[in-house]
C-alpha positions as CSV (number, residue, x, y, z in Angstrom):
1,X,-8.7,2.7,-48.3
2,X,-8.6,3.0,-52.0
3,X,-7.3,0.5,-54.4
4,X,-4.5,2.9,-56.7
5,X,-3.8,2.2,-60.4
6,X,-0.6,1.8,-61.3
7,X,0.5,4.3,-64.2
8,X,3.4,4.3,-66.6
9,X,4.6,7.7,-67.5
10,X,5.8,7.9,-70.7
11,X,8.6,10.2,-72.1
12,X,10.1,8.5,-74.9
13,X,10.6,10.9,-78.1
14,X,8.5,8.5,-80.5
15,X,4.8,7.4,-80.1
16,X,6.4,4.1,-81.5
17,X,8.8,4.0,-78.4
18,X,6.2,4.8,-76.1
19,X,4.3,1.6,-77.1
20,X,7.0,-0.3,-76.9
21,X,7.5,0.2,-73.3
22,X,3.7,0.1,-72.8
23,X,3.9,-3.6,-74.1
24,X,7.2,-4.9,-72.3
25,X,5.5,-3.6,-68.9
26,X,1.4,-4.0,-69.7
27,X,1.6,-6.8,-66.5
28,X,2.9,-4.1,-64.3
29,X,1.0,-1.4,-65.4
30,X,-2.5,-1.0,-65.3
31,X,-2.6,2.5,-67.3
32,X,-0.7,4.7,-69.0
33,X,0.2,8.7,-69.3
34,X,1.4,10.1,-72.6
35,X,3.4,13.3,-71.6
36,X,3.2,14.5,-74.9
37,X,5.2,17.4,-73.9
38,X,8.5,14.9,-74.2
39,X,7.7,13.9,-77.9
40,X,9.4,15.7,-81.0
41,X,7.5,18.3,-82.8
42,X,6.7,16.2,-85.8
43,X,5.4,13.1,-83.4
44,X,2.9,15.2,-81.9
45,X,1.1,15.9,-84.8
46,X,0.0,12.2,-84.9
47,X,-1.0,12.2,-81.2
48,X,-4.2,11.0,-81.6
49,X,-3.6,7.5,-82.8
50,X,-1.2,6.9,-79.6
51,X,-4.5,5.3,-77.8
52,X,-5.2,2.6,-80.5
53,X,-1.2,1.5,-80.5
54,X,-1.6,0.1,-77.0
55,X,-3.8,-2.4,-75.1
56,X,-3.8,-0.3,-71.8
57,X,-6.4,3.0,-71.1
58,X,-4.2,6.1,-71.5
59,X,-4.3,9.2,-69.7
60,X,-3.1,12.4,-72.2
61,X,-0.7,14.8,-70.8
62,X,0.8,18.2,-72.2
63,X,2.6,19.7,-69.0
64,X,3.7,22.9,-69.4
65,X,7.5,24.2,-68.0
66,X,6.2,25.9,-64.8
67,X,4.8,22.5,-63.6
68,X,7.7,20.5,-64.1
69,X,7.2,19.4,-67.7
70,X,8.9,20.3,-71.2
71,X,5.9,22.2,-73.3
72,X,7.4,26.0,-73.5
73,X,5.5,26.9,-76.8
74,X,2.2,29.4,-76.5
75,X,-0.7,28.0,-74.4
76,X,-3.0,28.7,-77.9
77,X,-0.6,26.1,-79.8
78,X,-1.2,23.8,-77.1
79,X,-5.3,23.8,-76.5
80,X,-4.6,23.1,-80.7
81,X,-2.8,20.3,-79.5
82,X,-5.1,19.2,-76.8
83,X,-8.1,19.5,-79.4
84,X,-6.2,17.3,-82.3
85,X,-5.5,14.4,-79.9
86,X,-9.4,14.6,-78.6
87,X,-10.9,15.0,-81.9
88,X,-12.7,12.4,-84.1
89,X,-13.4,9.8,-81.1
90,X,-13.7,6.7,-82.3
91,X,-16.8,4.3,-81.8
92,X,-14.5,2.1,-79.5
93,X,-13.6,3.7,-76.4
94,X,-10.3,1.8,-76.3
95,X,-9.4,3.5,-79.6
96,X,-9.5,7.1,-77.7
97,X,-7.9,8.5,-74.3
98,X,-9.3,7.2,-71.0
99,X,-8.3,11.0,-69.2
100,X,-7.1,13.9,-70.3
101,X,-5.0,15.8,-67.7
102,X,-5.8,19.8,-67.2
103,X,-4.1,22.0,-64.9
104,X,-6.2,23.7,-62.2
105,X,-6.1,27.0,-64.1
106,X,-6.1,25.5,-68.1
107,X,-10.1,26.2,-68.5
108,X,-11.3,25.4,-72.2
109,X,-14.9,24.7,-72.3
110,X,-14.9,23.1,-75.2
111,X,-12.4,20.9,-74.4
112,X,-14.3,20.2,-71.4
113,X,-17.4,19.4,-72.9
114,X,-15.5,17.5,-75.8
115,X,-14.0,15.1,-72.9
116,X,-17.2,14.6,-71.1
117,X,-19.3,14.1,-74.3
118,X,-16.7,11.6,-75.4
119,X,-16.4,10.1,-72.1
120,X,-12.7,11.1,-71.6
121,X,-12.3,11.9,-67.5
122,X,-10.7,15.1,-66.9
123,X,-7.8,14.7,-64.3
124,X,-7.6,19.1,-62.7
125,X,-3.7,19.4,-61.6
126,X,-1.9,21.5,-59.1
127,X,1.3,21.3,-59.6
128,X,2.9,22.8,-56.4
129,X,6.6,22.8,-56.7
130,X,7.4,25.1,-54.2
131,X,6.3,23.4,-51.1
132,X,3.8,21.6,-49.5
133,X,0.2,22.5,-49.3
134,X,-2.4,22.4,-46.3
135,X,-6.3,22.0,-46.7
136,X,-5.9,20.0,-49.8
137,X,-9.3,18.6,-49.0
138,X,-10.5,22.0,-49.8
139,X,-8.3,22.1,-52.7
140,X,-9.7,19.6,-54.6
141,X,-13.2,20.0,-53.9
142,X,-12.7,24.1,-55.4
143,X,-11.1,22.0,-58.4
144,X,-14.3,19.8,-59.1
145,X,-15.7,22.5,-61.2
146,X,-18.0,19.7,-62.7
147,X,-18.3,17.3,-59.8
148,X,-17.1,14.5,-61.9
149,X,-12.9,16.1,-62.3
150,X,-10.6,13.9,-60.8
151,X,-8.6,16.4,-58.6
152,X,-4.8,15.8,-58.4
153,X,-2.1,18.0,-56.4
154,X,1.4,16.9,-56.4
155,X,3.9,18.8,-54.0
156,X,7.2,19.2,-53.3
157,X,8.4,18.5,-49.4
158,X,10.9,20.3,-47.9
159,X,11.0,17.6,-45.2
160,X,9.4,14.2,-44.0
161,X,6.9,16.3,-42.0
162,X,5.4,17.7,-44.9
163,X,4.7,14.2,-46.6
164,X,3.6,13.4,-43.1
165,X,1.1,16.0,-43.4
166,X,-0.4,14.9,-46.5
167,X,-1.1,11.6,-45.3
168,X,-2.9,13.7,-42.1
169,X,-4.6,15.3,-45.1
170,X,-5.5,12.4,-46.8
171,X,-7.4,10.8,-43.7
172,X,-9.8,13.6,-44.2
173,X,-11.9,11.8,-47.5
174,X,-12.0,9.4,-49.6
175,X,-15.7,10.0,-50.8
176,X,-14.8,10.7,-54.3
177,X,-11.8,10.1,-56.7
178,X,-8.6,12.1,-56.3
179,X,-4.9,11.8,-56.6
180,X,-2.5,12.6,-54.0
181,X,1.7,12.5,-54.0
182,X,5.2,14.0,-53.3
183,X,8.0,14.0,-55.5
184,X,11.5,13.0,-55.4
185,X,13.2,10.8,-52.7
186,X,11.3,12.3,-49.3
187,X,8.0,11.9,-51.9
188,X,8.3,8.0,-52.2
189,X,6.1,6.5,-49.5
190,X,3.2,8.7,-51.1
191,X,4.0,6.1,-54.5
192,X,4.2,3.2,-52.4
193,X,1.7,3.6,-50.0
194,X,-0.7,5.9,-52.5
195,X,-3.5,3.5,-51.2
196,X,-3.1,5.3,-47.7
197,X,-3.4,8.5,-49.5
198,X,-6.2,7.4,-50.3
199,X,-5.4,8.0,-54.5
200,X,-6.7,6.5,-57.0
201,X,-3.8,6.1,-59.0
202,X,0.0,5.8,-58.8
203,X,2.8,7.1,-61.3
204,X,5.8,4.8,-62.2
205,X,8.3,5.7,-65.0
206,X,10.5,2.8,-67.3
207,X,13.8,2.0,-65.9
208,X,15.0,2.9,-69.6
209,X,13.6,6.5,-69.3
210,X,14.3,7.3,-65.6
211,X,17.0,9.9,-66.5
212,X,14.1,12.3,-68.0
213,X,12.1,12.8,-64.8
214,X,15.2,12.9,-62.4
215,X,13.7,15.3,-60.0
216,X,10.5,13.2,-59.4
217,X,11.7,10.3,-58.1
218,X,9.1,8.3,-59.7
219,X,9.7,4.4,-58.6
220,X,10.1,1.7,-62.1
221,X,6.7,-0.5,-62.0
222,X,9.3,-3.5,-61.4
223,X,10.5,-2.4,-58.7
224,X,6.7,-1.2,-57.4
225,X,5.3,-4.7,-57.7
226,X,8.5,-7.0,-57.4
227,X,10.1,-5.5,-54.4
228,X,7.7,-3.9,-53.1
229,X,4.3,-6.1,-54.2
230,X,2.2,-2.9,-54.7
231,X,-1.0,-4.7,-55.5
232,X,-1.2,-6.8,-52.5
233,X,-1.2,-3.7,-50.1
234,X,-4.1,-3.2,-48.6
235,X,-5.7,-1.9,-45.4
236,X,-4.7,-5.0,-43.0
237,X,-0.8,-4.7,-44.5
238,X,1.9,-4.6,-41.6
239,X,4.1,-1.2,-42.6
240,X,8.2,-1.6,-41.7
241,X,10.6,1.4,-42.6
242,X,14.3,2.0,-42.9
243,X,14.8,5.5,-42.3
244,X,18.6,7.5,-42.3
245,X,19.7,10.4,-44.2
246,X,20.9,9.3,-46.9
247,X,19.8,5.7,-47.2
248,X,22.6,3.4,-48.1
249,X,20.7,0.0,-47.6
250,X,18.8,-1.1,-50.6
251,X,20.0,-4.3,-50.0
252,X,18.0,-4.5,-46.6
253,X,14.6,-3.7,-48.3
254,X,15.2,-6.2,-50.6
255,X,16.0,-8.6,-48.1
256,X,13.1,-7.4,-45.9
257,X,10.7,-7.6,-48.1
258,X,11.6,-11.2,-50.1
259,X,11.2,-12.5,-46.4
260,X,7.2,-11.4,-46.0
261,X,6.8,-12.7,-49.3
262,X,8.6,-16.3,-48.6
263,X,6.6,-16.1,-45.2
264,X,3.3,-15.5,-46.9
265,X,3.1,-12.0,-44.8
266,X,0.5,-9.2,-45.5
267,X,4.2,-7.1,-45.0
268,X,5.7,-4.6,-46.3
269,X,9.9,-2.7,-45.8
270,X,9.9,0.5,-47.2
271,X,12.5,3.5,-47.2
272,X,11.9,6.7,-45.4
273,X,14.5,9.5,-45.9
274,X,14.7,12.1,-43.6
275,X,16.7,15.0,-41.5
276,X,15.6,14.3,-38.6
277,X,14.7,10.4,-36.4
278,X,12.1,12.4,-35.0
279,X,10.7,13.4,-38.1
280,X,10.8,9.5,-39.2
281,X,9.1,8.9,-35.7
282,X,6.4,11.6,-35.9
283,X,5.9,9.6,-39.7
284,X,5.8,6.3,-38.3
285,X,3.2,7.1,-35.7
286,X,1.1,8.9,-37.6
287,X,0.8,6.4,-41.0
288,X,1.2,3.2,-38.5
289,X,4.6,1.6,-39.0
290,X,5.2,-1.1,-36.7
291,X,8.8,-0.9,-37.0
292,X,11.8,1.3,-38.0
293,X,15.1,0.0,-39.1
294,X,17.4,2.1,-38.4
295,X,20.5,3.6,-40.2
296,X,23.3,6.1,-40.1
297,X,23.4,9.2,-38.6
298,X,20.1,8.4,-36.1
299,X,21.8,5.5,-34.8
300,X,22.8,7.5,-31.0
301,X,20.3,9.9,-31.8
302,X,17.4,7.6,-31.5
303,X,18.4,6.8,-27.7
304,X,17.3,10.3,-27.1
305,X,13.8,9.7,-28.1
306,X,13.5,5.8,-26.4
307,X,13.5,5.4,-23.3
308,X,13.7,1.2,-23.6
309,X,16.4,-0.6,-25.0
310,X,17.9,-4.1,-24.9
311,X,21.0,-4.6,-23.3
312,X,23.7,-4.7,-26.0
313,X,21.5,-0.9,-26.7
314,X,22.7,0.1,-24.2
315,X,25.8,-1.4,-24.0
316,X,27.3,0.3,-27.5
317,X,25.1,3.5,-26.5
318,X,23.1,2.7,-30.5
319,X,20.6,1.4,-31.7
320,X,19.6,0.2,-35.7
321,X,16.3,-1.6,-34.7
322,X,13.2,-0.1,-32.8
323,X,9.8,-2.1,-32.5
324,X,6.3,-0.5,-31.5
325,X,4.9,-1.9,-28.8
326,X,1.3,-0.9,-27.9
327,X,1.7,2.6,-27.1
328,X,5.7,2.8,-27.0
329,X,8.9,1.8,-29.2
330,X,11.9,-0.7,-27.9
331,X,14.9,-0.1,-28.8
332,X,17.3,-3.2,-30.1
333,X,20.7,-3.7,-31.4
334,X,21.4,-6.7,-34.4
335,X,24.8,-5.1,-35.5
336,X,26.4,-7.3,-33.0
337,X,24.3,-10.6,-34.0
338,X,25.2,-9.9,-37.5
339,X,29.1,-9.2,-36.9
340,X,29.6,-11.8,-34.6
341,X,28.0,-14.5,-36.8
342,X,29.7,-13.3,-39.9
343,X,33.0,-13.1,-38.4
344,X,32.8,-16.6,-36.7
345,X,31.9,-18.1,-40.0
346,X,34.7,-16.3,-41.7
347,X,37.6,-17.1,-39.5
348,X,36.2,-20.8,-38.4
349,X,36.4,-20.3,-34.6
350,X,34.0,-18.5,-32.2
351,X,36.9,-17.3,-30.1
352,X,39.8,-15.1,-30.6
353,X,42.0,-16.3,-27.4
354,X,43.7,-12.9,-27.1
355,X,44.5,-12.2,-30.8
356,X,45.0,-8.8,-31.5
357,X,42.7,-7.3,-33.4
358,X,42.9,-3.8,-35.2
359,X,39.4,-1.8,-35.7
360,X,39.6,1.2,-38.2
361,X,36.8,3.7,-37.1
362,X,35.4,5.2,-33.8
363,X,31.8,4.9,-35.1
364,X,28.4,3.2,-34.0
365,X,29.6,0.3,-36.1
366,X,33.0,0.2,-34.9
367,X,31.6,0.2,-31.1
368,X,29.2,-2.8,-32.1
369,X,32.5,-4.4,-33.1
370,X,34.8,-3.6,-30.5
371,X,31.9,-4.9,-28.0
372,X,32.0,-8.3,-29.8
373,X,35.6,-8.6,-29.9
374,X,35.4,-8.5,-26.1
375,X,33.1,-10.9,-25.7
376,X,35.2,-13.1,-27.9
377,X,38.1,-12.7,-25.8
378,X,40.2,-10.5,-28.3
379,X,42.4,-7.6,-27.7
380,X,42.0,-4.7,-29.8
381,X,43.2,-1.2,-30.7
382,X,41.0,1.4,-32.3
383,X,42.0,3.1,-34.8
384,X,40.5,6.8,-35.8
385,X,41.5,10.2,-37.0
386,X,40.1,11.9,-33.8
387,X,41.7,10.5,-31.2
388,X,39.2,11.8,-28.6
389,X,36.7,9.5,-30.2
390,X,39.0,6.6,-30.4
391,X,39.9,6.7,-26.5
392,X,36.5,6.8,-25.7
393,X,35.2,3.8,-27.4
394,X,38.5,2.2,-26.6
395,X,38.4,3.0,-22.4
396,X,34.6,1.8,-22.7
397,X,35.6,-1.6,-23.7
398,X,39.2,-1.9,-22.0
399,X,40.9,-1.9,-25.4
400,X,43.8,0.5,-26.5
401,X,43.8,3.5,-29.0
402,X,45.9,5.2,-31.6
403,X,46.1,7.9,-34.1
404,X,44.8,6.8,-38.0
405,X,47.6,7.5,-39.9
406,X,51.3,7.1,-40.6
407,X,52.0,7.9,-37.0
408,X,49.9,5.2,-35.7
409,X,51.7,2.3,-38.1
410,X,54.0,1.1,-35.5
411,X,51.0,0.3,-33.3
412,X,48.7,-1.2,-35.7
413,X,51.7,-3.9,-37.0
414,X,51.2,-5.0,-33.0
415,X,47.4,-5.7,-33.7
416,X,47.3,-6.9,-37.2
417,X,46.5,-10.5,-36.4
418,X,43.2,-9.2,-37.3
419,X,42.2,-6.1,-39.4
420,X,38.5,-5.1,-39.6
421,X,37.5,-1.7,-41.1
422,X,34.5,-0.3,-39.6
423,X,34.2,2.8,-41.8
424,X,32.5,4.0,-44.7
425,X,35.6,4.9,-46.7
426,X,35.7,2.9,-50.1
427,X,32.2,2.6,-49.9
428,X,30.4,2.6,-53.7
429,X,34.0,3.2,-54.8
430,X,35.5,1.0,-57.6
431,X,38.6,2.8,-58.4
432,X,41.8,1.8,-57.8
433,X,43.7,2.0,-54.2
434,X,44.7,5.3,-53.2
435,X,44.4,7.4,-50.0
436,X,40.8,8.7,-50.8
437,X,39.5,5.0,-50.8
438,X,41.5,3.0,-48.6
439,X,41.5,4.5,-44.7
440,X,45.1,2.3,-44.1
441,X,47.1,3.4,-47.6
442,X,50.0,3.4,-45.2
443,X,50.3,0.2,-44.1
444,X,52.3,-2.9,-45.9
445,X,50.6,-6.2,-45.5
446,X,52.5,-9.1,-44.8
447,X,50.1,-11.3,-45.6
448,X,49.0,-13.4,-42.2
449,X,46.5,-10.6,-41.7
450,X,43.0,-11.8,-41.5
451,X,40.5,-8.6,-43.3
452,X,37.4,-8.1,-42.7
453,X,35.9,-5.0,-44.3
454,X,32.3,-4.1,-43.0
455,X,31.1,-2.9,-46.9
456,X,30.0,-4.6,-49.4
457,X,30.0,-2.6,-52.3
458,X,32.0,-3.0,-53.9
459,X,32.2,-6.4,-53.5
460,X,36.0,-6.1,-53.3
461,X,37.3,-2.7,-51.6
462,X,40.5,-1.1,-52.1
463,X,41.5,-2.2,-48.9
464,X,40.6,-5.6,-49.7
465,X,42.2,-5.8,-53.0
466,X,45.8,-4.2,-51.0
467,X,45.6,-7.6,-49.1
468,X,44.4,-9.9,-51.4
469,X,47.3,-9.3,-53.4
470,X,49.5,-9.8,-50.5
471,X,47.6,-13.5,-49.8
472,X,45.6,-12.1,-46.8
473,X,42.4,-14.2,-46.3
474,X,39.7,-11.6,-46.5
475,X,35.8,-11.1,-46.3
476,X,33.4,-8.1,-47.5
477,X,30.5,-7.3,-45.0
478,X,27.5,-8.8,-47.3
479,X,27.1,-11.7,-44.4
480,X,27.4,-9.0,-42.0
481,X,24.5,-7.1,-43.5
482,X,22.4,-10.5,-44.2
483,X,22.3,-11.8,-40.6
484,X,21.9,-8.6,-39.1
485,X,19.0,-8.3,-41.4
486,X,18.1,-11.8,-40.4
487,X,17.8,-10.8,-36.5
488,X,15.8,-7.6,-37.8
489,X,12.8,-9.7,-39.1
490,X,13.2,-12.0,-36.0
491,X,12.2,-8.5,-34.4
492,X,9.9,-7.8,-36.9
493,X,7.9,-10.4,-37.4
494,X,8.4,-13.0,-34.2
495,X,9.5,-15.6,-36.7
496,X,13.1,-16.7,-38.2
497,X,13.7,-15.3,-41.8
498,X,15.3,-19.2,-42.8
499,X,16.4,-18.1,-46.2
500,X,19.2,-18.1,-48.7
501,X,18.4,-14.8,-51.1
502,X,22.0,-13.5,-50.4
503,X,25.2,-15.8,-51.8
504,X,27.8,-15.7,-49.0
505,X,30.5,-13.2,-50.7
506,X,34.1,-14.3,-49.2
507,X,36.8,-13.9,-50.9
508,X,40.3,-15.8,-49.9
């Protein structure tokens, strides 16, 4: 298993800017990569002092438009370029380039010999935006022209399978120096877990100067080492995943993840998007992820593909935890642990002695809801727009159902004792109420309505802020999310997570 750099793409306009950020993040980064074809015209005509502005070894990069970068001038103006930053090498290596990155087909001998003489390493490219590739082992040894290249191929997935092929790839050598990764979101376990890949370095980009490689997805070297403490991945390191399509968790990776690191766990939680839970299982097996959080819309589907489940599983027909067990996964459920301890701590009583209790939403969350509620002795009526789906989850628990809308209002005033919104609607919204972000516009609080609103960000919904103003007591779903998360590292890890990362958010 090889031991990745960690690189800081630069793409500041300046070679004064680009120094700057190489100073504010030299403890994350151990190197850095001057894409050159970002700076203005008059900058990169000083190019070849960049290396003695910074204390870190610096790779040179001109990338040209057809591989992703911003260089659209004649390929003659930019070996001149090439030439200018690698002439007159200075005594002191640390005054000129470490690497100098050629594509596969850019072939300039007396560039080459220039870098070699002057000990610069040459990084060969392949730039395959199209797709992925298959026998990149063969690929990069065609690209050591030399022997001493440092072959790099960088794809784009159309799927999780293909970045689960490259790590199949990658298994193949790791007898000589090469780099290996994916781009944008399917592409970020090759970033995180580049040491799998067997790659000798990793790319990172500045939070500040994200927005100019949008379509790379390229993690900030903060994030790589804070959250996910890159360095201290190695070949004993326990992989977790949360996989769903698209992720809406960060907060559980951060929660995850501060947990190994308060445990003093070789650990790490990372995201895996995908179409498909049985692309994310085919991943997991193959890279050795020990177990899979997961998240909307594989939360039925993965009952399909598991045959083992724990009880409340199979009670709510969903899972959002699965564990690997020798040669097969189990199946678990913590939605219900998280609600039920969330809810109890917000109302102040662990039963609801027959209160009525309105649940907005027919969904795998609203069914770990309505299955607590039962067990708390509550009555309850769900509440959905397709009413099929609402008398199904309601005749599975012995509740009522209605209609989500105007035509359901007389109903819901008979269970607002106790309002809890089990949807997604309002979600990452921050404007003002309206129909589009509150899923009961229609209905006038009176203000003895207890609310509790499974999201939690916003902190405050536009269903909460309806109620608040009417003096309903009222709670976001952040305590939800933290205990649930809680039981999930019991699963993970066999021991209790015992922290306080996340202030309790309740608002009355």
């Amino acid at each position: 298993m090889t031991k990745s750099l960690i690189c800081l793409t630069l793409t500041c306009q300046t070679l004064k800017e680009n120094a700057e950020l190489c100073e504010r993040y030299a403890k994350y980064a151990d190197i850095a990569e001057l894409r050159v074809d970002f700076l203005t015209e008059d900058e990169q005509l000083e190019v070849r002092k960049f290396p003695s502005m910074i204390r870190m070894p610096c790779i040179l990069s001109i990338r040209r438009t057809e591989d992703g970068g911003k260089f659209n001038s004649s390929e003659f103006s930019r070996t001149a370029l090439f030439a200018r930053a690698l002439a007159f090498a200075d005594r002191n290596p640390s005054k000129n380039y470490a690497y100098v990155d050629f594509e596969e087909d850019f072939h300039i001998p007396g560039l080459e010999d220039a870098a070699l003489a002057f000990g610069v390493k040459i990084i060969r490219s392949l730039y395959h935006l199209e797709g992925p590739l298959t026998n990149i082992r063969e690929r990069c040894l065609s690209m050591r022209k030399t022997g001493y290249e440092i072959p790099k191929i960088v794809q784009t997935p159309h799927n999780l399978s293909d970045v689960t092929n490259l790590f199949k790839e990658a298994e193949k050598f790791n007898d000589f120096d090469h780099i290996l990764g994916a781009t944008g979101i399917l592409g970020i376990p090759s970033r995180i877990l580049s040491s799998k890949l067997n790659s000798c370095i990793t790319y990172t980009t500045p939070k500040e100067t994200a927005g100019n490689l949008i379509s790379s997805g390229l993690l900030d070297p903060v994030t790589l080492n804070e959250i996910y403490n890159f360095k201290s991945i190695n070949e004993k390191t326990d992989i977790f995943a949360v996989t769903g399509n698209p992720l809406r968790t960060p907060n559980s990776i951060l929660l995850q993840n501060a947990g190994f690191r308060s445990h003093g766990m070789n650990k790490v939680f990372i995201p895996l998007n995908s179409t498909s839970i049985a692309e994310s299982l085919q991943f997991a097996e193959n890279v050795g992820i020990h177990g899979l959080s997961i998240e909307y819309p594989f939360n039925r589907e993965i009952l399909y593909n598991i045959e083992e489940l724990d009880t409340e599983a199979a009670e709510i027909n969903s899972a959002n935890t699965i564990i690997r067990k020798n040669t097969r996964w189990v199946c678990y459920q913590t939605t219900v642990y998280g609600f039920q301890q969330a809810f109890t701590q917000f109302i102040g009583f662990p039963k609801l002695h027959k209160r009525k209790v309105a649940i907005i939403g027919a969904g795998a969350a609203a069914a770990a809801i309505a299955y607590t509620i039962r067990l708390m002795g509550g009555k309850a009526c769900i509440f959905n727009r397709n009413q099929i789906h609402a008398k199904m989850l309601a005749d599975r628990f012995g509740f009522v159902s209605a209609p989500l809308g105007i035509e359901g209002l007389n109903t819901l005033e008979k269970y607002s004792d106790i309002i809890i919104q089990a949807t997604s609607v309002g979600m990452n919204n921050h404007d003002e109420p309206s129909k589009e972000n509150n899923p009961i516009w229609f209905y006038q609080f009176k203000g003895h309505e207890t609310v509790f609103d499974i999201i939690y960000t916003p902190e405050q919904t536009a269903l909460m802020k309806v109620a608040l103003n009417a003096g309903c007591q009222v709670s976001n779903g952040i305590q939800m999310l933290k205990y649930q998360n809680y039981r999930q590292f019991k699963h993970f890890t066999g021991e209790d997570y015992e922290s306080s990362n996340l202030i309790n958010k309740s608002y009355r």
